[in-house]
ZAMARGU-4260 file (C-alpha; in steps of 0.2 Angstrom, whole numbers, plus 5000, padded with zeros to 4 digits):
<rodrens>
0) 5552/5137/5681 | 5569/5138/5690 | 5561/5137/5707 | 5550/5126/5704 | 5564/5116/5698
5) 5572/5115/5711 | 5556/5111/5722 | 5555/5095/5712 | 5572/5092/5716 | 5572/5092/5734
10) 5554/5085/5734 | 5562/5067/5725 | 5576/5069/5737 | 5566/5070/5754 | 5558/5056/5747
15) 5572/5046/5744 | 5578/5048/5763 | 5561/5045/5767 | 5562/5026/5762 | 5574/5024/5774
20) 5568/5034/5790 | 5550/5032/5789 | 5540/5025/5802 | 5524/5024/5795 | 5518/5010/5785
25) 5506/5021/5775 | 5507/5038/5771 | 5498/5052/5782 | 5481/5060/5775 | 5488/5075/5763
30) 5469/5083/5767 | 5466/5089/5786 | 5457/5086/5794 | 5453/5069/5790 | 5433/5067/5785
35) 5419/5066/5796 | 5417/5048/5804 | 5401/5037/5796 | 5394/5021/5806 | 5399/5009/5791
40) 5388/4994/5796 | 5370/4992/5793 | 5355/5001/5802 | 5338/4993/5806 | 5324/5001/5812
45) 5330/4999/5830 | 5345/4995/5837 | 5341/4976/5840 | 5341/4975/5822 | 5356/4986/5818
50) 5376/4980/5819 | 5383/4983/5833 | 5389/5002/5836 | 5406/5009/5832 | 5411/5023/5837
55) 5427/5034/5829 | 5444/5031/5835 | 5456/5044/5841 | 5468/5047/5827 | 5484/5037/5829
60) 5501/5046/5825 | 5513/5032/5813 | 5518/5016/5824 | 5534/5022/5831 | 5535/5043/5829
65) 5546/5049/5842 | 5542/5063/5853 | 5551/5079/5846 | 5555/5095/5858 | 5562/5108/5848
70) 5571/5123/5860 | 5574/5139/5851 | 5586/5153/5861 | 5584/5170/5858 | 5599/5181/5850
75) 5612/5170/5853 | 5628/5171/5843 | 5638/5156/5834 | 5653/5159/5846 | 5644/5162/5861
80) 5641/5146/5869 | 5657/5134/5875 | 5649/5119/5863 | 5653/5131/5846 | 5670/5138/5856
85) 5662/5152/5866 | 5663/5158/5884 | 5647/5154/5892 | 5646/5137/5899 | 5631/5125/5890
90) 5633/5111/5899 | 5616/5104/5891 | 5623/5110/5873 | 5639/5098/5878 | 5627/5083/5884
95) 5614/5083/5869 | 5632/5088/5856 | 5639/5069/5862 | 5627/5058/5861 | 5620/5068/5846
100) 5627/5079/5831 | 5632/5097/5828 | 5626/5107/5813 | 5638/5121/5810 | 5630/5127/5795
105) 5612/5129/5800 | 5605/5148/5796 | 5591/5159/5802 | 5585/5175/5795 | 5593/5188/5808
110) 5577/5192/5816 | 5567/5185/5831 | 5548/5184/5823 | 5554/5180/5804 | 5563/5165/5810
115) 5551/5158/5822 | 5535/5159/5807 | 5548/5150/5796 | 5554/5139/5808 | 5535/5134/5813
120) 5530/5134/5794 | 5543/5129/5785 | 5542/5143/5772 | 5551/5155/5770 | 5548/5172/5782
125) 5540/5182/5769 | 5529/5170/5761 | 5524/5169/5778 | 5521/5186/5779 | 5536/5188/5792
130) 5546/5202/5782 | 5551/5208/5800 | 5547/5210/5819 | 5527/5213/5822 | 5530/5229/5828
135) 5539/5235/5812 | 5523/5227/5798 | 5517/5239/5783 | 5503/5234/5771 | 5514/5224/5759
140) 5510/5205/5758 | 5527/5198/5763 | 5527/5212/5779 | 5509/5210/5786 | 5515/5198/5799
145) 5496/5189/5799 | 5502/5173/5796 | 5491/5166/5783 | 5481/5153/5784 | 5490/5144/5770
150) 5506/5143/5779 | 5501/5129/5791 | 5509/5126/5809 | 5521/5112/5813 | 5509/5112/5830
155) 5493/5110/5818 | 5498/5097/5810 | 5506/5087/5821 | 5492/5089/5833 | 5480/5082/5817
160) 5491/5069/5817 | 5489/5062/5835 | 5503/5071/5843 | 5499/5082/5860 | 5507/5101/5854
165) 5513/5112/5868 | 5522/5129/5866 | 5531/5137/5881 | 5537/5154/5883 | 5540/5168/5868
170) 5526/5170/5853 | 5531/5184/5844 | 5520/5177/5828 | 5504/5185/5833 | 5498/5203/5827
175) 5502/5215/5840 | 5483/5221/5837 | 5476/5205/5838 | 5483/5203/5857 | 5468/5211/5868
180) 5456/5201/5875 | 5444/5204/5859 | 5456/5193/5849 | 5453/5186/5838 | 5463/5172/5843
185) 5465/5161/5829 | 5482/5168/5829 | 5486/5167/5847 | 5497/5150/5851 | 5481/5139/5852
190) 5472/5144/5838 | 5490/5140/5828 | 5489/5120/5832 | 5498/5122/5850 | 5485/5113/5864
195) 5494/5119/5877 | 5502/5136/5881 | 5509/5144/5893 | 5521/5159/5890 | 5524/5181/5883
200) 5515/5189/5867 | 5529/5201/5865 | 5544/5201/5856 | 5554/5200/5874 | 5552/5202/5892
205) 5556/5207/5908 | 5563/5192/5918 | 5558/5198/5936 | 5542/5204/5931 | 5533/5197/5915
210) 5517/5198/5907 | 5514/5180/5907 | 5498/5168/5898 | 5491/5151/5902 | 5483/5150/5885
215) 5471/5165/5884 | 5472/5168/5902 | 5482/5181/5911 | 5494/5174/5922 | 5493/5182/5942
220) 5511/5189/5947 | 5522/5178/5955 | 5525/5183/5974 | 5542/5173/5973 | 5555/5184/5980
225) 5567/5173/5968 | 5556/5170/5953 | 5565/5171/5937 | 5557/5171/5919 | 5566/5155/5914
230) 5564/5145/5927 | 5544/5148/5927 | 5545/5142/5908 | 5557/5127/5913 | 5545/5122/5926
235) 5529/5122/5915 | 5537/5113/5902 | 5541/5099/5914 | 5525/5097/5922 | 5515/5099/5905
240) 5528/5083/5898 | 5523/5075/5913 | 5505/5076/5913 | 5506/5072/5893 | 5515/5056/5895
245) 5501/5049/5914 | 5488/5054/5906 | 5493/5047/5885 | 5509/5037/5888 | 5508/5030/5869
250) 5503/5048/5862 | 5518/5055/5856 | 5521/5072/5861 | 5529/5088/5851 | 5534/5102/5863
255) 5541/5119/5857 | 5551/5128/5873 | 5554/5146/5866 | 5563/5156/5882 | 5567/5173/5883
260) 5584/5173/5886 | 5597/5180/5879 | 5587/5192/5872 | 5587/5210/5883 | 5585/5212/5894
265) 5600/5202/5899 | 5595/5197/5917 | 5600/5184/5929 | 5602/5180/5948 | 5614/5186/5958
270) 5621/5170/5961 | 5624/5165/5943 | 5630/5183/5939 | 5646/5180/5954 | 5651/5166/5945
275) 5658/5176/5931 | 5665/5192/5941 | 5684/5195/5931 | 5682/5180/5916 | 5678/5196/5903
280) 5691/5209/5908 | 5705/5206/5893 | 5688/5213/5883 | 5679/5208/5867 | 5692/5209/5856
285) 5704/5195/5866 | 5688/5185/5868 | 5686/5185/5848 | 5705/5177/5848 | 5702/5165/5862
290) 5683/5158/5853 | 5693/5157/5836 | 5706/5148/5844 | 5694/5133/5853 | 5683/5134/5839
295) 5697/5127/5825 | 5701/5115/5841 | 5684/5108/5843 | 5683/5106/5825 | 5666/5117/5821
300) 5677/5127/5809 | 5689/5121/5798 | 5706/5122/5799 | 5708/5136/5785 | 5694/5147/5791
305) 5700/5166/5797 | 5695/5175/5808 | 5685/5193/5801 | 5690/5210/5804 | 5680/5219/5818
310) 5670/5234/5808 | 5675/5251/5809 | 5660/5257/5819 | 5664/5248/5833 | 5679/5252/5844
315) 5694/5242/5851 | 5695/5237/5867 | 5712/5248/5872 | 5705/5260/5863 | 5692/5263/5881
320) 5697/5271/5896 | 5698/5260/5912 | 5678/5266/5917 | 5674/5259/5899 | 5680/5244/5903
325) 5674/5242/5921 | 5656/5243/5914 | 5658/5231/5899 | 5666/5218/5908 | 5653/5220/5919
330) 5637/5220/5907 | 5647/5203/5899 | 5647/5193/5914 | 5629/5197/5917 | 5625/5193/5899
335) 5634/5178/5904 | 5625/5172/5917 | 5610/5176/5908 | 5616/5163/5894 | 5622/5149/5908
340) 5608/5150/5918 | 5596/5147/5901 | 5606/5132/5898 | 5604/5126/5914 | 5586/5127/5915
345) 5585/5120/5898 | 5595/5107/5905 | 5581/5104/5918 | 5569/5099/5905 | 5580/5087/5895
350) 5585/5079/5911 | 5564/5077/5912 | 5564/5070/5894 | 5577/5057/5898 | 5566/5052/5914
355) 5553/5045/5902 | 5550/5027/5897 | 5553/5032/5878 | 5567/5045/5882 | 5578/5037/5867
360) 5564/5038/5855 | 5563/5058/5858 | 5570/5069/5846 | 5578/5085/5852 | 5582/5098/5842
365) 5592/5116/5851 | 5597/5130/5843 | 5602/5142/5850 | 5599/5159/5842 | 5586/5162/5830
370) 5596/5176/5824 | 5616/5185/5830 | 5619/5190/5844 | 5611/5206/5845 | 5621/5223/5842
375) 5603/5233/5849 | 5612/5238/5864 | 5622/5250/5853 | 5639/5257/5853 | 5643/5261/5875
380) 5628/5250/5879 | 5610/5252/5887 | 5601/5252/5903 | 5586/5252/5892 | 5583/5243/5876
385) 5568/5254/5873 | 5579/5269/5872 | 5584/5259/5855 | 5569/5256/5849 | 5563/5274/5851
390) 5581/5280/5840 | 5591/5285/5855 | 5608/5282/5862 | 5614/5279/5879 | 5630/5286/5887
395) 5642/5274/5897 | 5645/5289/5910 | 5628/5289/5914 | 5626/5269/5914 | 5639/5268/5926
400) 5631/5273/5939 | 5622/5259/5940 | 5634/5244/5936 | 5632/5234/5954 | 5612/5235/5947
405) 5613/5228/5931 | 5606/5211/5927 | 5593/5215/5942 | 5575/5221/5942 | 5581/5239/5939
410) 5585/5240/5923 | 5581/5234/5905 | 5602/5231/5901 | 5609/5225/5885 | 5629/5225/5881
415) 5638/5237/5870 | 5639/5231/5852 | 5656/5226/5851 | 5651/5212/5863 | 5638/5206/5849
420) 5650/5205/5835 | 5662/5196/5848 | 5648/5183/5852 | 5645/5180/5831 | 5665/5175/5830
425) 5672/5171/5818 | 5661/5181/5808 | 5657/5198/5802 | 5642/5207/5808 | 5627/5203/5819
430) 5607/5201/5823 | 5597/5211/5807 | 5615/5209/5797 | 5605/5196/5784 | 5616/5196/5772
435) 5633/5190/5782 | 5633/5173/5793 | 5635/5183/5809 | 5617/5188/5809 | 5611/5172/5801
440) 5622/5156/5807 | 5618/5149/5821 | 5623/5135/5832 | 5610/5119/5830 | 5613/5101/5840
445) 5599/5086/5835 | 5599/5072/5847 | 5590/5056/5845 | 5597/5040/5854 | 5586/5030/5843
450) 5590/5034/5828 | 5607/5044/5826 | 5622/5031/5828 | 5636/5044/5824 | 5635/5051/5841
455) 5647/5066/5844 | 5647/5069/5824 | 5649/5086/5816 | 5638/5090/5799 | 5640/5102/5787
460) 5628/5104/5775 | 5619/5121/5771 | 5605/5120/5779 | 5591/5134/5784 | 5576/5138/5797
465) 5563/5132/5785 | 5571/5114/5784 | 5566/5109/5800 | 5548/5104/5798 | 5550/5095/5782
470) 5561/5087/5792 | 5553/5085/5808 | 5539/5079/5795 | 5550/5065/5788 | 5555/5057/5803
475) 5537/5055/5811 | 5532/5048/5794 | 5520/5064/5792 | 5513/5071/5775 | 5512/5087/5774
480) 5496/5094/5768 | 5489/5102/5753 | 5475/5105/5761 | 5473/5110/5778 | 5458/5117/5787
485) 5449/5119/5770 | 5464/5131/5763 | 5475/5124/5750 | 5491/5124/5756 | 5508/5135/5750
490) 5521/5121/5747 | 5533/5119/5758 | 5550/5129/5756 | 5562/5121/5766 | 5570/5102/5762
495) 5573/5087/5773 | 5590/5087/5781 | 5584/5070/5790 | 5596/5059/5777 | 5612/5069/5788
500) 5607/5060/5803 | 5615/5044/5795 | 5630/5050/5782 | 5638/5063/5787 | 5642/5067/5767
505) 5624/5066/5762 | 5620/5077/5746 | 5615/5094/5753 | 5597/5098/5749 | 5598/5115/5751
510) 5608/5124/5735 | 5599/5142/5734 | 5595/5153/5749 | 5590/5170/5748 | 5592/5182/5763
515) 5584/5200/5766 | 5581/5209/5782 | 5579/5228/5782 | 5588/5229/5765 | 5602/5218/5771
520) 5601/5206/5756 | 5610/5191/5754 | 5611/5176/5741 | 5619/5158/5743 | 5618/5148/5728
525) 5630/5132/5726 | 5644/5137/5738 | 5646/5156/5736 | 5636/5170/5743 | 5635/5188/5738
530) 5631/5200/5752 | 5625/5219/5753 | 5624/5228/5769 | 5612/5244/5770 | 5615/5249/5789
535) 5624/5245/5804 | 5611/5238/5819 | 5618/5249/5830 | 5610/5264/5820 | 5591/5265/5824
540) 5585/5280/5810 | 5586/5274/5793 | 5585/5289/5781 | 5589/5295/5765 | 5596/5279/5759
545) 5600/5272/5740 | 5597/5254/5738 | 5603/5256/5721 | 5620/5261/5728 | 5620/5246/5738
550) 5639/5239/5738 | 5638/5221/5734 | 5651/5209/5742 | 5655/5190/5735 | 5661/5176/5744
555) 5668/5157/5739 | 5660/5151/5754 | 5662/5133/5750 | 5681/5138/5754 | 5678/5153/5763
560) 5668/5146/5778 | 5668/5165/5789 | 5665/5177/5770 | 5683/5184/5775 | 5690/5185/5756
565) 5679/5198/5746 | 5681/5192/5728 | 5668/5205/5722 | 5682/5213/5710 | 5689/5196/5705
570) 5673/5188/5700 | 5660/5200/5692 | 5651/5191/5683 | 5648/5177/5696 | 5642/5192/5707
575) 5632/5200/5693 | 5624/5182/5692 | 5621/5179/5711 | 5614/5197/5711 | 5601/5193/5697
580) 5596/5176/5706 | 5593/5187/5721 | 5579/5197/5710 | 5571/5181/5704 | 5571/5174/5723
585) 5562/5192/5729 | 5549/5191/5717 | 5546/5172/5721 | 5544/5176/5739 | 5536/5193/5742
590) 5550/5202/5748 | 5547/5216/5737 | 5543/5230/5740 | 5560/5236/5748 | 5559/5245/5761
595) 5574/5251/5773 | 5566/5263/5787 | 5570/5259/5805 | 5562/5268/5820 | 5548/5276/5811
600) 5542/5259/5807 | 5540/5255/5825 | 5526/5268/5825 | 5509/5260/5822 | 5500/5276/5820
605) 5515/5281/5807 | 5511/5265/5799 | 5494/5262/5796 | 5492/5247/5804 | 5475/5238/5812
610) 5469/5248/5830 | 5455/5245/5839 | 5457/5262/5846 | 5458/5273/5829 | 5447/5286/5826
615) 5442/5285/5843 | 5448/5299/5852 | 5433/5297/5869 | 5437/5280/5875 | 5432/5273/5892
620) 5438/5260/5902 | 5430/5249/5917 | 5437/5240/5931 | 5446/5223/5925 | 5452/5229/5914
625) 5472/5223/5914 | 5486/5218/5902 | 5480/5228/5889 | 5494/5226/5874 | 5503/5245/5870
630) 5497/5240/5853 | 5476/5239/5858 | 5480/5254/5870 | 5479/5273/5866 | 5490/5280/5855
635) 5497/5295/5868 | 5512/5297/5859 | 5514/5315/5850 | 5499/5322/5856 | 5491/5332/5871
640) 5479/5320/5881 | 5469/5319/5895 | 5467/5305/5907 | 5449/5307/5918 | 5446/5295/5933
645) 5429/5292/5941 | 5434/5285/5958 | 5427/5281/5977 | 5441/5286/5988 | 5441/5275/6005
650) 5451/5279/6019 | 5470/5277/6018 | 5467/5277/6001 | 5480/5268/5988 | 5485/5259/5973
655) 5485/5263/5956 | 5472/5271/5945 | 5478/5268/5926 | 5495/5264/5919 | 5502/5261/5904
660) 5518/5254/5902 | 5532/5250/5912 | 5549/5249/5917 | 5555/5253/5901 | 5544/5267/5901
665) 5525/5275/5902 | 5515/5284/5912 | 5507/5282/5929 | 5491/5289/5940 | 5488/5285/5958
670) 5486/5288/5976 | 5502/5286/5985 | 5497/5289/6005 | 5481/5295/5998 | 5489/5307/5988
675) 5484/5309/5970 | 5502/5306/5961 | 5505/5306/5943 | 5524/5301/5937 | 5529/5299/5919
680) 5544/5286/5913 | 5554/5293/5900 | 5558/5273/5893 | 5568/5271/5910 | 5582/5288/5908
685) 5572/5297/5919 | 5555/5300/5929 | 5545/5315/5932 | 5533/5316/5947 | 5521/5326/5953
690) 5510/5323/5968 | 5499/5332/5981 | 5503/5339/5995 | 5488/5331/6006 | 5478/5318/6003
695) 5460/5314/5997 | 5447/5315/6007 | 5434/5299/6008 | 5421/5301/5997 | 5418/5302/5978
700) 5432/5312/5966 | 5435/5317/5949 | 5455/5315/5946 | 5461/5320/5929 | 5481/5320/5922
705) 5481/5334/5907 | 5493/5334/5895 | 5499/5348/5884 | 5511/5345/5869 | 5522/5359/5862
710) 5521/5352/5845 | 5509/5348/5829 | 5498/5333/5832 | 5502/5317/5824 | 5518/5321/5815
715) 5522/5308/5800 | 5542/5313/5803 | 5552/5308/5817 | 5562/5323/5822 | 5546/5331/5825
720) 5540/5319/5838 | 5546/5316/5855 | 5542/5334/5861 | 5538/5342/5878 | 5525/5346/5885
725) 5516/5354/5899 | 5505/5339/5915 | 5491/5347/5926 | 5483/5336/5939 | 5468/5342/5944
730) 5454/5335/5958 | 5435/5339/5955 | 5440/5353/5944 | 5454/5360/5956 | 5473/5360/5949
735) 5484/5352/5962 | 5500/5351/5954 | 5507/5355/5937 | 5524/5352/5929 | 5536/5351/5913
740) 5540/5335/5901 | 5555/5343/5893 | 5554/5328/5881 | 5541/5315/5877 | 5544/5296/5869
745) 5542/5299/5851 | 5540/5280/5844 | 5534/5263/5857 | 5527/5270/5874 | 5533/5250/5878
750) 5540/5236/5871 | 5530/5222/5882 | 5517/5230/5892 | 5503/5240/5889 | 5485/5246/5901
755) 5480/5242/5919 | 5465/5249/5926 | 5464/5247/5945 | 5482/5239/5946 | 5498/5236/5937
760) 5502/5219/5930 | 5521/5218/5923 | 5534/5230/5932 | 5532/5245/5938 | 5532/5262/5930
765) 5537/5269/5947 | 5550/5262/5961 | 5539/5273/5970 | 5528/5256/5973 | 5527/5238/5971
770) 5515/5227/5959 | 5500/5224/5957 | 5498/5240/5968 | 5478/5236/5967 | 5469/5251/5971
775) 5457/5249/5988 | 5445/5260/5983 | 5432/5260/5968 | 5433/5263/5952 | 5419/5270/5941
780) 5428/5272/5926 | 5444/5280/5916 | 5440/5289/5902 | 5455/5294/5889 | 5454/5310/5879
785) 5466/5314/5865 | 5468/5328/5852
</rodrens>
């Protein structure tokens, strides 16, 4: 009753704003699509008899909706960018923030593929099955992440509407089984409402080399010695704007720009990287002081606000030897170049916006993080963010040796954690941290010359992901629908924030917010939030773990804008209140049942979840067949294998055979000079090869790659995966080489790249060759064996 109370609430005040923003003259069907069309006039026996025809109309969106491009970055902290205080220049933020308004009290969920289902859905991330990341989804209904079809799309319904939809760049909203080509695709981009994409089906990607889509369709590598990730995406969002607005000029247009950056890995041209050479060197810890500092000046925190502690588990920057700090500063300015050049490039597309003949009726809505900054580069920072994912840590004496390298094509690098937490200043905590503002508060500026008089204006009502379709909803006069595509419709969570655009003291719609992400809980409820960390996100394995025992923390954040003053022991029963109202919200919203595990998770064999390869354990492959997901590939982890390849050998034979994987790791068999070579990626910390000495002769071979592990099949526990094991590669029966894996990756083979048959799409497993690497001979087929 409490919730639905509350619903009612913020259902009569969205209405109330309505009357005084909405463009439409009549209310929006709440039932999509809207019926069949029926000739209404009269019919004779032959049309000389009959009324004249009609035929049915394009559905018009309301006289006067604006255009609306809403940019989302990726792991982007609330003191990170110069518009909210931070070090790394947003020129585009700055331009949008003048003639527009800041929110500084706009929250996400702490994770990439929660926020993004609430923030196209406008419910919350586990009613919209979103509990976490698609790699990490169990059985439960709030963690399946298959977005149901009774959470429908901004996209969808704007599109039913008479809007052209567009999404460019990340979708991490799709199940990763559901990414082959044997779909189905009524979860891909398209099949969500989106008419147009063109972007990555992974949770990040390589910058230099991605896995990239035009819809359904893989996207041919780039031979652009200077091609960068972001630059691609601005570039497609322009012309797709363009080619919206000659073709439908008076059909609005909604387009959703999702880049990669600054997610890892954290790369960037060399160019942008020299710019910031010696503006990090004073260290994280001096740059948390100086953010604080232009943060109170700028006015996006008040004037009583303090600045938090750092956490134990993270060190001090004079607490580092001069090495340390070398390679830090270093891995910053790269990460900083990373965050200005995303800027800039966003920058490209606004200035495209404002080219148009109905620029000043566009609404443009960047944020700029859909969670913290992200503390997944752990405690000396990483080379590799798989390393991470699979529950290892990296030494900074070994990531040294490649710190004139980093931000190149090389390496997957991510900054130390400390550099996180410095990025979420003033707040505690970073990205997975749900239950403090530095995993959740992000940085949000909503321009709209039209419409928004106060330009340069700050607001400061609570507000959350899932408030920005009802909100998008209001101010193009939509409805949304109870019904669409024949599903009845979940009500929408989230409450217009539209009525801010005009008073800067409008009532705040949003009261009660629950938070959870990997047992990181959090409740806001009428200005105070009580908080309960589980882990810190720079600790992968999750084990052994109480939540019971869970310390609860409380905050007056009505007066406490960063939570610094823990009243836990002050006020009791308002925590013992806020705690219960947490219980009632997790019931509401399918976030129970609890579960806390971290790496294991990431094992989809582990897990249970959807395969179109279990059970099989004989499974062929033909020719064309490329950009296989890991998730539809074989599961080789754990497990001895065999890998047989039916070829035609041609003279000078070369190219690659099958891969899986990539530069973050995987495995490799081709003919290097004609010689059969098989290497294997050890998630980017080190390669072993073997080769032949001589190579094939023309003609028809046999090639097979054998793998031996040293332990028991298919462990359930993960210090019994990740073993050695012995490789044989063997020609027409004859062994040609044979070598040692002292260890094996235990968890994700790769985080955005999977199987190529006949070439290698994505980045290399190897620096022994160079993409595609298309074999010149023929393929018969690849055949994959495992125990």
């Amino acid at each position: 009753m409490f919730l639905q109370h509350r619903y009612a609430l913020a259902l009569a005040a969205a209405t109330v704003s309505l009357a005084t923003i909405a463009l439409a003259a009549e209310p929006t069907p709440a039932v999509l699509p809207r019926p069949d069309f029926h000739f209404s006039g009269n019919v004779g026996r032959t049309y000389l008899d009959s009324d004249p025809a009609q035929f049915p109309q394009p559905v018009k969106a309301p006289k006067g909706a604006p255009n609306v491009v809403l940019i989302l970055l990726d792991d982007a902290g609330f003191g990170q960018f110069n518009t909210f205080g931070g070090g790394v220049p947003s020129p585009t933020m700055d331009r949008l923030a003048k003639e527009g308004l800041r929110f500084n009290r706009f929250h996400t969920t702490a994770l990439c593929s929660p926020t993004r289902a609430a923030l196209i859905t406008g419910r919350n991330h586990h009613s919209a099955a979103f509990a976490g990341i698609t790699e990490l989804a169990t059985g439960y209904d709030g963690y399946t992440c298959i977005l149901p079809r009774s959470c429908g799309t901004v996209g969808e319904v704007l599109r039913q509407n008479g809007y052209n939809t567009a999404w460019i760049g990340k979708n991490h909203n799709t199940p990763t089984w559901e990414l082959s080509d044997a779909g189905p695709f009524d979860r891909w981009a398209n099949g969500l409402g989106f008419d147009y994409f063109y972007g990555f089906n992974a949770g990040d990607m390589n910058h230099w080399n991605p896995v990239l889509y035009e819809n359904r369709n893989l996207v041919p590598a780039s031979d652009d010695p200077n091609y960068h990730l972001t630059e691609d995406l601005a570039d497609h969002s322009i012309a797709w704007l363009r080619k919206a607005k000659s073709i439908s000029p008076d059909k609005p247009f909604f387009l959703y720009v999702a880049p990669g950056a600054t997610h890892a890995p954290h790369q960037a041209p060399k160019d942008w990287i020299a710019k910031f050479k010696g503006k990090f060197d004073n260290g994280w810890d001096e740059y948390r002081k100086e953010t604080f500092a232009r943060q109170k000046k700028l006015g996006v925190i008040p004037a009583n606000a303090k600045l938090t502690a750092r956490p134990d588990g993270l060190p001090a920057w004079e607490s580092l030897n001069a090495d340390q700090k070398r390679l830090y500063a270093r891995m910053m300015e790269v990460f900083c170049a990373y965050g200005a050049h995303c800027d800039h490039e966003m920058g490209r597309i606004v200035e495209a916006v404002k080219a148009l003949p109905d620029a000043d009726n566009t609404v443009i809505i960047y944020i700029a993080g859909d969670n913290g900054s992200s503390a997944e580069g752990g405690i000396e920072g990483s080379l590799s963010e798989n390393m991470f994912f699979n529950g290892f840590a990296e030494k900074w004496q070994d990531n040294i040796k490649a710190i004139d390298e980093l931000g190149g094509p090389k390496h997957f690098n991510h900054f130390p954690s400390a550099w996180a937490h410095a990025m979420n200043t003033p707040f505690q905590w970073t990205k997975q941290v749900a239950s403090h503002f530095g995993g959740t508060r992000n940085p949000m500026i909503i321009s709209w010359p039209a419409k928004i008089k106060d330009q340069g204006g700050m607001r400061s009502q609570f507000t959350h992901t899932i408030d920005v379709v009802p909100t998008i909803y209001e101010v193009c006069g939509i409805t949304a629908p109870t019904e669409l595509n024949g599903i009845e419709q979940k009500p929408i969570e989230g409450a217009s924030f539209a009525a801010a655009f005009d008073d800067a003291k409008a009532k705040e719609q949003r009261t009660t917010q629950y938070f959870e992400m990997a047992l990181n809980r959090g409740i806001y409820h009428e200005g105070w939030m009580a908080s309960a960390v589980s882990f810190p996100p720079w600790q992968a394995t999750r084990e052994g773990f109480d939540p019971d025992k869970q310390r609860w923390e409380l905050y007056h954040v009505d007066e406490d804008f960063s939570q610094a003053e823990d009243l836990a022991a002050k006020e009791p029963a308002k925590l013992r209140e806020l705690q219960d109202l947490w219980w009632v919200e997790a019931a509401e919203h399918n976030v129970l049942p609890l579960d806390w595990r971290g790496t294991i998770r990431m094992n989809a064999e582990a897990m249970g979840r959807p395969s179109l390869v279990r059970g099989r354990n004989h499974i062929t492959y033909y020719p064309g067949t490329v950009g296989l997901p890991d998730a539809a590939s074989p599961p080789m982890l754990n497990k001895s294998w065999k890998v047989t390849a039916q070829i035609d050998v041609p003279e000078k034979a070369e190219g690659m055979i099958v891969t899986q994987g990539g530069l973050e790791g995987g495995y490799g068999l081709y003919l290097k000079e004609g010689k059969p070579t098989f290497v294997y990626n050890f998630l980017a910390n080190d390669r072993t090869t073997l080769a032949a000495h001589e190579p094939l002769p023309k003609g028809k071979a046999t090639l097979v790659a054998e793998f031996k592990y040293d332990g028991k099949p298919n462990p359930q526990n993960y210090a019994d995966m990740g073993q050695g094991g012995t490789v044989t590669l063997s020609v027409n029966g004859k062994r040609i080489a044979e070598g040692r894996l002292e260890r094996t990756i235990p968890i994700q083979m790769s985080i955005s790249e999977g199987l190529d048959v006949g070439m290698d799409v994505g980045s290399a497993v190897s620096f022994d060759y160079k993409p595609p690497f298309a074999f010149n001979g023929e393929i018969e087929s690849v055949t994959v064996d495992l125990e």
